[in-house]
PDB file with SEQRES, HELIX, SHEET and CRYST1 records, atoms N, CA, C and O in Angstrom:
SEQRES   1 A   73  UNK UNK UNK UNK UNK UNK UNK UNK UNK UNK UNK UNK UNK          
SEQRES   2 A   73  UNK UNK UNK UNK UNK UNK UNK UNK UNK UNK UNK UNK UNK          
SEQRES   3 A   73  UNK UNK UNK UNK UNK UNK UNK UNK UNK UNK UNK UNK UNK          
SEQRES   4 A   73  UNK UNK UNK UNK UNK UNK UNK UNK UNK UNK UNK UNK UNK          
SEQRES   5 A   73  UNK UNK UNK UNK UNK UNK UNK UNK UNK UNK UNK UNK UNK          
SEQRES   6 A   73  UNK UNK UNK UNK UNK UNK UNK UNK                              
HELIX    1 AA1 UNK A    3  UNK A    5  5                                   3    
HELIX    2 AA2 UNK A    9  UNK A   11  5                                   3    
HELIX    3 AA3 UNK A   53  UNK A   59  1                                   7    
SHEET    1 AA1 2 UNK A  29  UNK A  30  0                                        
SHEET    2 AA1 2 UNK A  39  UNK A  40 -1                                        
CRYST1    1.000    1.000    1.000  90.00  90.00  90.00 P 1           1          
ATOM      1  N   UNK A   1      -4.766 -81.569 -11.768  1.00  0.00           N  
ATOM      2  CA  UNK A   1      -5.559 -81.947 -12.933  1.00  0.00           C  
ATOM      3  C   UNK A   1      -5.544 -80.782 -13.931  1.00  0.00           C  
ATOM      4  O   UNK A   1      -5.675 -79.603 -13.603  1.00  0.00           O  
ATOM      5  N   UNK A   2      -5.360 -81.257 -15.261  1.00  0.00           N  
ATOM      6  CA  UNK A   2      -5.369 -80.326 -16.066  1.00  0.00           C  
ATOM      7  C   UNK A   2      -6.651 -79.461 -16.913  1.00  0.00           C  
ATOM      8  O   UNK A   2      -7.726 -80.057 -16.845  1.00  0.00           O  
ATOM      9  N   UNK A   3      -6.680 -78.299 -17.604  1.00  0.00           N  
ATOM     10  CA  UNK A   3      -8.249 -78.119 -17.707  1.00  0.00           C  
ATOM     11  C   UNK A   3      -8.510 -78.862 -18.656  1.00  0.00           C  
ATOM     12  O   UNK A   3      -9.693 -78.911 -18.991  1.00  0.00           O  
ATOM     13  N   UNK A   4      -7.602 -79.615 -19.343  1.00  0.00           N  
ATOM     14  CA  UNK A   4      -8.153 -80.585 -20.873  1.00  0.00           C  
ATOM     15  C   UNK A   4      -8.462 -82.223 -19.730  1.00  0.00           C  
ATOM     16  O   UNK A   4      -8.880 -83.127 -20.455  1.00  0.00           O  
ATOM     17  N   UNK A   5      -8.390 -82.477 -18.890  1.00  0.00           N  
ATOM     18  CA  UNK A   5      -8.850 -83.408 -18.530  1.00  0.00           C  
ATOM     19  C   UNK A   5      -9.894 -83.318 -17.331  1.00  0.00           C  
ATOM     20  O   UNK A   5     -10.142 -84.289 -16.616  1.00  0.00           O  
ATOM     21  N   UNK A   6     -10.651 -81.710 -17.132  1.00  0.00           N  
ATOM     22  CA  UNK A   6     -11.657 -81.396 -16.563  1.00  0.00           C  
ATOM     23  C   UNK A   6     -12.646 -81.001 -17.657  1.00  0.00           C  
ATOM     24  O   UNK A   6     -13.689 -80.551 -17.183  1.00  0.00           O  
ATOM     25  N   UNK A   7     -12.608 -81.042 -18.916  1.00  0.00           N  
ATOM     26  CA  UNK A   7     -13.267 -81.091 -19.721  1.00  0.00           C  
ATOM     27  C   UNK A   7     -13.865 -82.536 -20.225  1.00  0.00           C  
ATOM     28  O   UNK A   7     -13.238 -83.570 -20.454  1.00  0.00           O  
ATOM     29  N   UNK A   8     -15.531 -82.236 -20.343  1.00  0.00           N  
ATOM     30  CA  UNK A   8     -15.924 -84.315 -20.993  1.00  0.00           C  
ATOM     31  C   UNK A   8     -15.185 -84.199 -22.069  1.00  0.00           C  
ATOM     32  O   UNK A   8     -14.792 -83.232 -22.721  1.00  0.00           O  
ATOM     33  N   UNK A   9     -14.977 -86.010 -22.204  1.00  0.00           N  
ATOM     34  CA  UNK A   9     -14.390 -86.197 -23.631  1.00  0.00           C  
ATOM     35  C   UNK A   9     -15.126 -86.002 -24.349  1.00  0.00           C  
ATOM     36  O   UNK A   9     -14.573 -86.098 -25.444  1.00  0.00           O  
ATOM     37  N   UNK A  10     -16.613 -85.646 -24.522  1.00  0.00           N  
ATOM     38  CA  UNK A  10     -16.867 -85.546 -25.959  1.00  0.00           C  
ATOM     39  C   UNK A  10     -16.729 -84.065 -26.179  1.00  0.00           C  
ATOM     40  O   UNK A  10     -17.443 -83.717 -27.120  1.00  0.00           O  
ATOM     41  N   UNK A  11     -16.156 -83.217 -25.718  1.00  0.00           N  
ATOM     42  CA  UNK A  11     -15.945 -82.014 -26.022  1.00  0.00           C  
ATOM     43  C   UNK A  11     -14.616 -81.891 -25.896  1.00  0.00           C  
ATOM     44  O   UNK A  11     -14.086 -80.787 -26.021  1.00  0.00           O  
ATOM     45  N   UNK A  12     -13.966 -82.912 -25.654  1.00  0.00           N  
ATOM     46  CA  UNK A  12     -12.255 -82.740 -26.387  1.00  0.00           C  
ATOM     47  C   UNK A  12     -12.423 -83.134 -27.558  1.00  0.00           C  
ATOM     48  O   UNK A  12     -11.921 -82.366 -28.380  1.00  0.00           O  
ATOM     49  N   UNK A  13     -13.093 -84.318 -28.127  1.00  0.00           N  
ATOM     50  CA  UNK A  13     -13.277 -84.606 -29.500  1.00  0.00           C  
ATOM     51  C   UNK A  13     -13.662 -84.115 -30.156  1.00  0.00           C  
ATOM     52  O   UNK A  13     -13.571 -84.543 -31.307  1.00  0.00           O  
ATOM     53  N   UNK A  14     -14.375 -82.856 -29.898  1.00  0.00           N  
ATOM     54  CA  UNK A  14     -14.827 -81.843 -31.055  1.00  0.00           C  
ATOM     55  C   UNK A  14     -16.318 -82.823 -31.924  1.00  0.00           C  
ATOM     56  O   UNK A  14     -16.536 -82.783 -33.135  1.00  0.00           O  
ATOM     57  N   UNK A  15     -17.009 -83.491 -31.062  1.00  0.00           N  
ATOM     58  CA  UNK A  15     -17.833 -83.788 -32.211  1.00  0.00           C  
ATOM     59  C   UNK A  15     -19.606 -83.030 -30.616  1.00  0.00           C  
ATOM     60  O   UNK A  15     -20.485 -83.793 -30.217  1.00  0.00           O  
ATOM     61  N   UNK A  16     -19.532 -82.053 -30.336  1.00  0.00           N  
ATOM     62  CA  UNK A  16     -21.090 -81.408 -29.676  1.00  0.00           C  
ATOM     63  C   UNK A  16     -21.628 -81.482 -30.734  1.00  0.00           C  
ATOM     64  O   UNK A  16     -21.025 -81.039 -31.712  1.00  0.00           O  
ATOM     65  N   UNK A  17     -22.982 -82.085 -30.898  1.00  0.00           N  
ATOM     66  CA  UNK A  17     -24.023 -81.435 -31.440  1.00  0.00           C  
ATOM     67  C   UNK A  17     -24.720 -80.036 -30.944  1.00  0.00           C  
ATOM     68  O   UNK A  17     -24.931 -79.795 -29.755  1.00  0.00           O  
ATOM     69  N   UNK A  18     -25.066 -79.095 -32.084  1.00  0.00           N  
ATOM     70  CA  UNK A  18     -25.451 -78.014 -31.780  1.00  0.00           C  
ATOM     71  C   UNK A  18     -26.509 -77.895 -30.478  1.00  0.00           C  
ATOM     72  O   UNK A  18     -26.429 -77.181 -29.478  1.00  0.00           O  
ATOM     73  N   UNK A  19     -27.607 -78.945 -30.908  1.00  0.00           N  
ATOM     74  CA  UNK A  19     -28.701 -79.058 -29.648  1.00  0.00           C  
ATOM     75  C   UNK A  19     -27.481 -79.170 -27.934  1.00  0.00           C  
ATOM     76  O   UNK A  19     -27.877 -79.080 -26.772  1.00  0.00           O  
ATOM     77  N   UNK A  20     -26.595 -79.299 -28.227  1.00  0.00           N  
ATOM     78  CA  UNK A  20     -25.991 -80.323 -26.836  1.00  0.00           C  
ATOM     79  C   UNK A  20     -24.973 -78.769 -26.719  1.00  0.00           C  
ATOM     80  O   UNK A  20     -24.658 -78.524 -25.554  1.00  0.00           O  
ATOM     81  N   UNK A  21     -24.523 -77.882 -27.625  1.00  0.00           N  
ATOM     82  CA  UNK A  21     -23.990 -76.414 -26.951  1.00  0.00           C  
ATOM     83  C   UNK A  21     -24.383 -75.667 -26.421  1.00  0.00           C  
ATOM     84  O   UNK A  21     -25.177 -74.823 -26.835  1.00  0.00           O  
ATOM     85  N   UNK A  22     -23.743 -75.811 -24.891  1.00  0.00           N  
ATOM     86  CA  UNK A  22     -24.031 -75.097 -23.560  1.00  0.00           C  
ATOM     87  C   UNK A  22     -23.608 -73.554 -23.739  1.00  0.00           C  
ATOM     88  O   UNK A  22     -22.884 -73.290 -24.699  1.00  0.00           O  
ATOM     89  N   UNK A  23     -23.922 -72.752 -23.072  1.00  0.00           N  
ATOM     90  CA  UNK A  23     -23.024 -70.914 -23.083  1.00  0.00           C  
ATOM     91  C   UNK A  23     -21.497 -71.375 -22.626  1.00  0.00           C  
ATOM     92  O   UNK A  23     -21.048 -72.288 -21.934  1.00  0.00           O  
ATOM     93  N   UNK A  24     -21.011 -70.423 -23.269  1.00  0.00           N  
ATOM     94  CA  UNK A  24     -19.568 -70.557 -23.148  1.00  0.00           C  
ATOM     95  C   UNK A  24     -18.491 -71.902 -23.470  1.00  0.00           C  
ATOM     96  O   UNK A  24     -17.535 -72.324 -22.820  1.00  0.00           O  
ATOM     97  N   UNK A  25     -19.097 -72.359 -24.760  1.00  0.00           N  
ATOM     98  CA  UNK A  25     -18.709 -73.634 -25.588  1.00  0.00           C  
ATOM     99  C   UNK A  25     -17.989 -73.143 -26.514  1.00  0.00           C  
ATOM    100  O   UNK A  25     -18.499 -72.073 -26.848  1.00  0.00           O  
ATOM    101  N   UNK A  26     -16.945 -73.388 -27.188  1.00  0.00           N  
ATOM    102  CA  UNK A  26     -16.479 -73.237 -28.677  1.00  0.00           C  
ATOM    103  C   UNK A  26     -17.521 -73.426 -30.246  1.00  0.00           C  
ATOM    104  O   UNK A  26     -18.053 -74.410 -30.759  1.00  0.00           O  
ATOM    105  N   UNK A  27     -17.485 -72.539 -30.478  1.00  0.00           N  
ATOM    106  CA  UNK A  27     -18.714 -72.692 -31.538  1.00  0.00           C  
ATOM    107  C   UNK A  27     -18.035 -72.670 -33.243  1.00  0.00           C  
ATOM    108  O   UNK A  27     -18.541 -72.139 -34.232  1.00  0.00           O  
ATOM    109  N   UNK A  28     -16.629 -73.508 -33.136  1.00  0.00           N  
ATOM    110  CA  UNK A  28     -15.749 -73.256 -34.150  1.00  0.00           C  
ATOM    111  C   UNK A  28     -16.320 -75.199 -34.945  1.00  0.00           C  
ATOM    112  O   UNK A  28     -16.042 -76.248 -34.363  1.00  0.00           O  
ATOM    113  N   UNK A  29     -16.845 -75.149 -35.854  1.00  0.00           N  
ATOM    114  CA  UNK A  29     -17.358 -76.143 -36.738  1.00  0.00           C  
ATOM    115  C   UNK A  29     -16.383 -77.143 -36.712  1.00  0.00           C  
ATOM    116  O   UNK A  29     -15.264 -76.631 -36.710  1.00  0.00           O  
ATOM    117  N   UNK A  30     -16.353 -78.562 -36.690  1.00  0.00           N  
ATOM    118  CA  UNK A  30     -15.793 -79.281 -36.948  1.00  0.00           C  
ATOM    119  C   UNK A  30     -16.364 -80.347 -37.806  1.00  0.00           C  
ATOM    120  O   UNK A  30     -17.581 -80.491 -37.684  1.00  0.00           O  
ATOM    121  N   UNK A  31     -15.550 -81.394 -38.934  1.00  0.00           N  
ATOM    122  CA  UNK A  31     -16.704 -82.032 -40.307  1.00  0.00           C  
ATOM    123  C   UNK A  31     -17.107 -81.381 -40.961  1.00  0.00           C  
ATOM    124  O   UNK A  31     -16.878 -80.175 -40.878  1.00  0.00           O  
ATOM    125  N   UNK A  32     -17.939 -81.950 -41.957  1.00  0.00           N  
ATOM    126  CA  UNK A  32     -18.397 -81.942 -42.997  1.00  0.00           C  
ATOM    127  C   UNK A  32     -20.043 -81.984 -42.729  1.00  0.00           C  
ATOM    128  O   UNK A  32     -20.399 -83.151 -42.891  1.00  0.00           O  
ATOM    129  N   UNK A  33     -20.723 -81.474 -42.519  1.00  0.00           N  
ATOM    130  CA  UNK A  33     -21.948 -81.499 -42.507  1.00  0.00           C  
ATOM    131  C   UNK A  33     -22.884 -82.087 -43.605  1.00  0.00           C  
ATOM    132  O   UNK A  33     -24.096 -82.163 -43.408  1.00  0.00           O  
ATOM    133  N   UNK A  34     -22.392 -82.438 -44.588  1.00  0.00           N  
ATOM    134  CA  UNK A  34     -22.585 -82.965 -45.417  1.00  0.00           C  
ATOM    135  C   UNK A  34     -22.297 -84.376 -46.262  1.00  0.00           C  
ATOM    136  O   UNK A  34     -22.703 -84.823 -47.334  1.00  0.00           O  
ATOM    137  N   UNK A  35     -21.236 -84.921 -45.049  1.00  0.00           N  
ATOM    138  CA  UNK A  35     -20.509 -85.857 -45.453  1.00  0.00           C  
ATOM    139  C   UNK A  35     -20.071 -86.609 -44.286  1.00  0.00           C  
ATOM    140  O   UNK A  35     -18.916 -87.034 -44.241  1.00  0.00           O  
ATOM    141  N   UNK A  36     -20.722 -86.766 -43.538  1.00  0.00           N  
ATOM    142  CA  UNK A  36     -20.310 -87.623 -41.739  1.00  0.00           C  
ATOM    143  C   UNK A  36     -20.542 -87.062 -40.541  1.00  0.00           C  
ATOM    144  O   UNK A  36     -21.500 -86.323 -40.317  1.00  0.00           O  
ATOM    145  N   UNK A  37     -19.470 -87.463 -39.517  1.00  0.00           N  
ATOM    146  CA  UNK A  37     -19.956 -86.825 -38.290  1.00  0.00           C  
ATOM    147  C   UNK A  37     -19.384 -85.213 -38.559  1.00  0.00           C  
ATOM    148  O   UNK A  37     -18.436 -84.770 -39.208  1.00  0.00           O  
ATOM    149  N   UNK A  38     -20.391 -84.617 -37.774  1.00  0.00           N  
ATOM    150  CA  UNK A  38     -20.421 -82.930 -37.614  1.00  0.00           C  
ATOM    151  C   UNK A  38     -20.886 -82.440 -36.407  1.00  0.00           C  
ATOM    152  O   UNK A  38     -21.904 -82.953 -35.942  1.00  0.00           O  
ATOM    153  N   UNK A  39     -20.185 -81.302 -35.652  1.00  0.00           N  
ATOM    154  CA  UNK A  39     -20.168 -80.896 -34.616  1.00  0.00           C  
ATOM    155  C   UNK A  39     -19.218 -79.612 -34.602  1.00  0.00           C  
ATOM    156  O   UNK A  39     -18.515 -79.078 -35.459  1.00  0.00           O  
ATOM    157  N   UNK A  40     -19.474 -79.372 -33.387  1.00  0.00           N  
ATOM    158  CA  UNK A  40     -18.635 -78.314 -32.532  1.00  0.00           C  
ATOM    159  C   UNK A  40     -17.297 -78.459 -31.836  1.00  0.00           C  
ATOM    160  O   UNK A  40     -17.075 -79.315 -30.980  1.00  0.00           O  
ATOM    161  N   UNK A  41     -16.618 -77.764 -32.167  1.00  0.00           N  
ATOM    162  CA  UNK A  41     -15.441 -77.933 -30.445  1.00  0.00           C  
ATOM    163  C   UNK A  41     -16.002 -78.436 -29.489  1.00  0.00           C  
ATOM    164  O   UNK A  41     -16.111 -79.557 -28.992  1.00  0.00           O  
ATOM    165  N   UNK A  42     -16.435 -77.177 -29.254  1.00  0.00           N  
ATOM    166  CA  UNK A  42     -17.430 -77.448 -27.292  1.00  0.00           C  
ATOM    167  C   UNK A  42     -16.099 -77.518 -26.338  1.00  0.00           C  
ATOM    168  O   UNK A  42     -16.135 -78.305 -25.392  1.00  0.00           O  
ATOM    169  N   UNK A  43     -15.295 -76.976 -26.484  1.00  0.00           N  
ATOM    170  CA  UNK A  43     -14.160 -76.180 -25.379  1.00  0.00           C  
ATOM    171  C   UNK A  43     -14.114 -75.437 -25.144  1.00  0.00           C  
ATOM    172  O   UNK A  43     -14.160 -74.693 -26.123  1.00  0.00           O  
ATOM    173  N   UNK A  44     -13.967 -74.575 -23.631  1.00  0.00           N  
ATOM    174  CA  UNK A  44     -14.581 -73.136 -23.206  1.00  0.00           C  
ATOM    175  C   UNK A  44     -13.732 -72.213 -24.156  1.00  0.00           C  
ATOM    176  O   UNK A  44     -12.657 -72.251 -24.755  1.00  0.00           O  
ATOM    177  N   UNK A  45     -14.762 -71.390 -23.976  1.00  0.00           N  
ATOM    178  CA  UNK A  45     -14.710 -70.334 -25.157  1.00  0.00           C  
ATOM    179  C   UNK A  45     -13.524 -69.044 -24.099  1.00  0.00           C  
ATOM    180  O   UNK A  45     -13.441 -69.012 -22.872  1.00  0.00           O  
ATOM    181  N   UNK A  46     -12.714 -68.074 -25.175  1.00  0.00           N  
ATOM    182  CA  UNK A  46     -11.626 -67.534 -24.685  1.00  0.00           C  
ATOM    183  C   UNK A  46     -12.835 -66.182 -24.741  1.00  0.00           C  
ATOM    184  O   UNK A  46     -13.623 -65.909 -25.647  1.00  0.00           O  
ATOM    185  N   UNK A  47     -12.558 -65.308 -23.039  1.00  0.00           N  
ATOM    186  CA  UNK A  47     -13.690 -64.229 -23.066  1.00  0.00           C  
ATOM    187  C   UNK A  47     -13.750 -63.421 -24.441  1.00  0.00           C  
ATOM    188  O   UNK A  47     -12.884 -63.564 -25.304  1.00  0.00           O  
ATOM    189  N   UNK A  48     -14.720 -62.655 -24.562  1.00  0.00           N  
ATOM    190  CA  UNK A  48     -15.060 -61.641 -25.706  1.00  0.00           C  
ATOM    191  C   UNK A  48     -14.959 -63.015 -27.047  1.00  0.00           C  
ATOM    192  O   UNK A  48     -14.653 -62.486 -28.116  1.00  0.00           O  
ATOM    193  N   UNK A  49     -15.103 -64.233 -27.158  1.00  0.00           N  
ATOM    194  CA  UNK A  49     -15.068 -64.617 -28.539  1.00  0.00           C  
ATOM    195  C   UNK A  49     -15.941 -66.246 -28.531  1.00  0.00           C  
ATOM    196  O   UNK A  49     -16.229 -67.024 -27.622  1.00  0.00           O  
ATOM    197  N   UNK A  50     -16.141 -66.259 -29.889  1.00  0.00           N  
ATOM    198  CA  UNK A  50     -17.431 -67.599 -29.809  1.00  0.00           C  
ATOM    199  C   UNK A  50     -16.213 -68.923 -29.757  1.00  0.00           C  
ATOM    200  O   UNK A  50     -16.494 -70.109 -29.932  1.00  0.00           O  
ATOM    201  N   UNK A  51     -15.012 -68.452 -29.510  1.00  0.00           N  
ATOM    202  CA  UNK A  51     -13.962 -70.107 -29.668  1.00  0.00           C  
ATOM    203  C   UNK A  51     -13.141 -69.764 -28.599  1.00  0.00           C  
ATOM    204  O   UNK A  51     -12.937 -68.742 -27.946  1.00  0.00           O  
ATOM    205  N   UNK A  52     -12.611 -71.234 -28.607  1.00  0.00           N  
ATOM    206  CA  UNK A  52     -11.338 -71.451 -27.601  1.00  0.00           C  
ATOM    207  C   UNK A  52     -10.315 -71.004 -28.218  1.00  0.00           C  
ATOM    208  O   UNK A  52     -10.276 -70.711 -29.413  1.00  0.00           O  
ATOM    209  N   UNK A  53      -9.327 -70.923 -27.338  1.00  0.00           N  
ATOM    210  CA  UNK A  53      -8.204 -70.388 -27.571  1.00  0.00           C  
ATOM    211  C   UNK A  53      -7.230 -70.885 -28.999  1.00  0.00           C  
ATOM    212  O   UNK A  53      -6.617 -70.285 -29.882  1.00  0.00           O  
ATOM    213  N   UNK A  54      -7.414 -71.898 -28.749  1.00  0.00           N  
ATOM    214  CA  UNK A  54      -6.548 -72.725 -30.539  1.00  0.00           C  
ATOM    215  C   UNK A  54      -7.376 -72.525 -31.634  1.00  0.00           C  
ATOM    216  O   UNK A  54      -6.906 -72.758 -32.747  1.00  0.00           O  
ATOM    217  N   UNK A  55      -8.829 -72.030 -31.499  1.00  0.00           N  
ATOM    218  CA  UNK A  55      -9.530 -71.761 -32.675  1.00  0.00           C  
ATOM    219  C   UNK A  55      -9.789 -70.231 -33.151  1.00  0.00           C  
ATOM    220  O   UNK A  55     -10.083 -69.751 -34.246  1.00  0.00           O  
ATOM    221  N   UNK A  56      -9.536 -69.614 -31.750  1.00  0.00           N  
ATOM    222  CA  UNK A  56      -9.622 -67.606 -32.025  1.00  0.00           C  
ATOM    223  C   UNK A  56      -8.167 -67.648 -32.865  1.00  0.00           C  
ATOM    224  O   UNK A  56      -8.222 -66.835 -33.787  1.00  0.00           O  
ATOM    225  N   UNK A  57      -6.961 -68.315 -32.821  1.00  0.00           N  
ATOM    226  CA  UNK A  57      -5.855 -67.945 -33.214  1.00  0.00           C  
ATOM    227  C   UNK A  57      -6.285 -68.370 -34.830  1.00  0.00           C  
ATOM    228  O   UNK A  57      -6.152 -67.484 -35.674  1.00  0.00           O  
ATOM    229  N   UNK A  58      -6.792 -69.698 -35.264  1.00  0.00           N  
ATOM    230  CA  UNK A  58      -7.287 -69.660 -36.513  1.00  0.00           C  
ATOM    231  C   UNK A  58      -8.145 -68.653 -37.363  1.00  0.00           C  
ATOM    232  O   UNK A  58      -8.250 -68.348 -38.551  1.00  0.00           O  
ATOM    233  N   UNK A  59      -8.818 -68.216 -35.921  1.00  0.00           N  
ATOM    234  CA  UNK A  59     -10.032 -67.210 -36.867  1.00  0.00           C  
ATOM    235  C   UNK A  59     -10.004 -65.745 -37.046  1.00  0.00           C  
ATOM    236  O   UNK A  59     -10.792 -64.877 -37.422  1.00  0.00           O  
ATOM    237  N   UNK A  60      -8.677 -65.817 -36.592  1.00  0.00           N  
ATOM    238  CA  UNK A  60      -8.383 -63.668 -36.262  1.00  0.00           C  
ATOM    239  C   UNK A  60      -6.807 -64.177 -36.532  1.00  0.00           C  
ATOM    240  O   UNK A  60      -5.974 -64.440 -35.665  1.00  0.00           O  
ATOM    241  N   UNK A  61      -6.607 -64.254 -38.326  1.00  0.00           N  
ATOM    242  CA  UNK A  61      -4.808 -63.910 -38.357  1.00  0.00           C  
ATOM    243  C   UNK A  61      -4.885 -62.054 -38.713  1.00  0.00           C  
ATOM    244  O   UNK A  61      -5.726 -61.270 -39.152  1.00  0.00           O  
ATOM    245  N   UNK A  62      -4.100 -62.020 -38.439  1.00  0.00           N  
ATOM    246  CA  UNK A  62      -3.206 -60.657 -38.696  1.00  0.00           C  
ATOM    247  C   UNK A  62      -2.908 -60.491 -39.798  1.00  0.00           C  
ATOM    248  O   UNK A  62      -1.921 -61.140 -40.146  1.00  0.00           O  
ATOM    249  N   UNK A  63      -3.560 -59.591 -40.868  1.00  0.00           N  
ATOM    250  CA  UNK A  63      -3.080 -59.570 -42.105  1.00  0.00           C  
ATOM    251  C   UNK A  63      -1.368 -58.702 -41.824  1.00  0.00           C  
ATOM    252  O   UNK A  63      -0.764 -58.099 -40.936  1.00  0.00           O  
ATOM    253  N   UNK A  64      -1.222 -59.065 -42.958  1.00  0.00           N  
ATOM    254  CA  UNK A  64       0.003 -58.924 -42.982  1.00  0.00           C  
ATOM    255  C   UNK A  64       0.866 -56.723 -43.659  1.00  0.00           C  
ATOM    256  O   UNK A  64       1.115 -56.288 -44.783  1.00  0.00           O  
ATOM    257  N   UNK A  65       0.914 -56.486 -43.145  1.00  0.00           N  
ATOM    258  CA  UNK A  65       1.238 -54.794 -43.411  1.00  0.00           C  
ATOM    259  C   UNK A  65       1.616 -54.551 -44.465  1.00  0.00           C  
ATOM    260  O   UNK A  65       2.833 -54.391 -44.377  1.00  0.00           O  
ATOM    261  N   UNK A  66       1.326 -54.436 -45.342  1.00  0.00           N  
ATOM    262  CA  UNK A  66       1.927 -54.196 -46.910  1.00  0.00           C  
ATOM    263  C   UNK A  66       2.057 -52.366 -46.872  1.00  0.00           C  
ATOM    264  O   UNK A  66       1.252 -51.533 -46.455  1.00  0.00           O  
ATOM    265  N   UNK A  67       3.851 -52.151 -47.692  1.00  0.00           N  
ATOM    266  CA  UNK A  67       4.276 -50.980 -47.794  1.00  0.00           C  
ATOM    267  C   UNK A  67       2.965 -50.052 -48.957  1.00  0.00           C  
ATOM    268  O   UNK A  67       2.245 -50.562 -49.816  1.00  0.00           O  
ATOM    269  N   UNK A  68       3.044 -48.886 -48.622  1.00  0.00           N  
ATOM    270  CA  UNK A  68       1.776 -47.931 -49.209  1.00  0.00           C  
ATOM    271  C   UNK A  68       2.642 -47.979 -50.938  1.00  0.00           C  
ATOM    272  O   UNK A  68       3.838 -47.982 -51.228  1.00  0.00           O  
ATOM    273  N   UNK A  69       1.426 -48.009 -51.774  1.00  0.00           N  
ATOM    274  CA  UNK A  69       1.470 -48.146 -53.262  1.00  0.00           C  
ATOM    275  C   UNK A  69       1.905 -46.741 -53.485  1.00  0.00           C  
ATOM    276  O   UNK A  69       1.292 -45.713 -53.201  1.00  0.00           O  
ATOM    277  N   UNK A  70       3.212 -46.893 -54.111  1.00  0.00           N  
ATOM    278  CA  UNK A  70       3.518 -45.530 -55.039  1.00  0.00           C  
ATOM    279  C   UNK A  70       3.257 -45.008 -56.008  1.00  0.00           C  
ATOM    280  O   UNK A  70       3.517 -45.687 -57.002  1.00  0.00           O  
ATOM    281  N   UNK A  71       2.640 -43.612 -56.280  1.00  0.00           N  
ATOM    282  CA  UNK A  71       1.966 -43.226 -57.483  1.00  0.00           C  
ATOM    283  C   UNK A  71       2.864 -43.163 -58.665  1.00  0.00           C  
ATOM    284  O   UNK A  71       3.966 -42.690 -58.389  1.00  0.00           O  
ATOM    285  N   UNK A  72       2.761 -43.377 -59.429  1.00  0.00           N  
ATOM    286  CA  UNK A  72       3.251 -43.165 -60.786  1.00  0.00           C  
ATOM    287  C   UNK A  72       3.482 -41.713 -61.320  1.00  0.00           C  
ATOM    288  O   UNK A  72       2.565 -41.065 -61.824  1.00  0.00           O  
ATOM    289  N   UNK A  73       4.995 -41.151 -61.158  1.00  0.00           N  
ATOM    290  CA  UNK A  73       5.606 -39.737 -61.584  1.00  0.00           C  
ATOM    291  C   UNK A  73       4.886 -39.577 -62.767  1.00  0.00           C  
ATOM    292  O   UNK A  73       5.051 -38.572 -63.458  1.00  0.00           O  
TER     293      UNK A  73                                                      
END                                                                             
């Protein structure tokens, strides 16, 4: 069995209500809170971070290394 099908479905669907997030849930927003259904991931969270693994990669990119600005002779 896989861990996406030891997980409830309503926390594959990404729609937890906040009242209904347990410790160690994904706490990465899903909807419009303002405009329909709204919720949470609610997929275990990757250690040291408030999201799962497909949502820490959204929320921590790597800026990108830009060469140091040359002063003007």
């Amino acid at each position: 069995m896989t861990d996406a099908e030891k997980t409830p479905a309503r926390k594959r669907a990404g729609q937890v209500a906040l009242q209904d997030l347990e410790t160690g849930d994904c706490r990465w927003p899903v909807g419009d809170p303002k405009r329909g259904p709204f919720g949470f991931c609610g997929c275990a969270q990757e250690p040291d971070s408030p999201y799962c693994a497909d949502h820490r990669r959204l929320a921590f990119v790597q800026r990108e290394v830009l060469p140091a600005k040359r002063e003007a002779a």
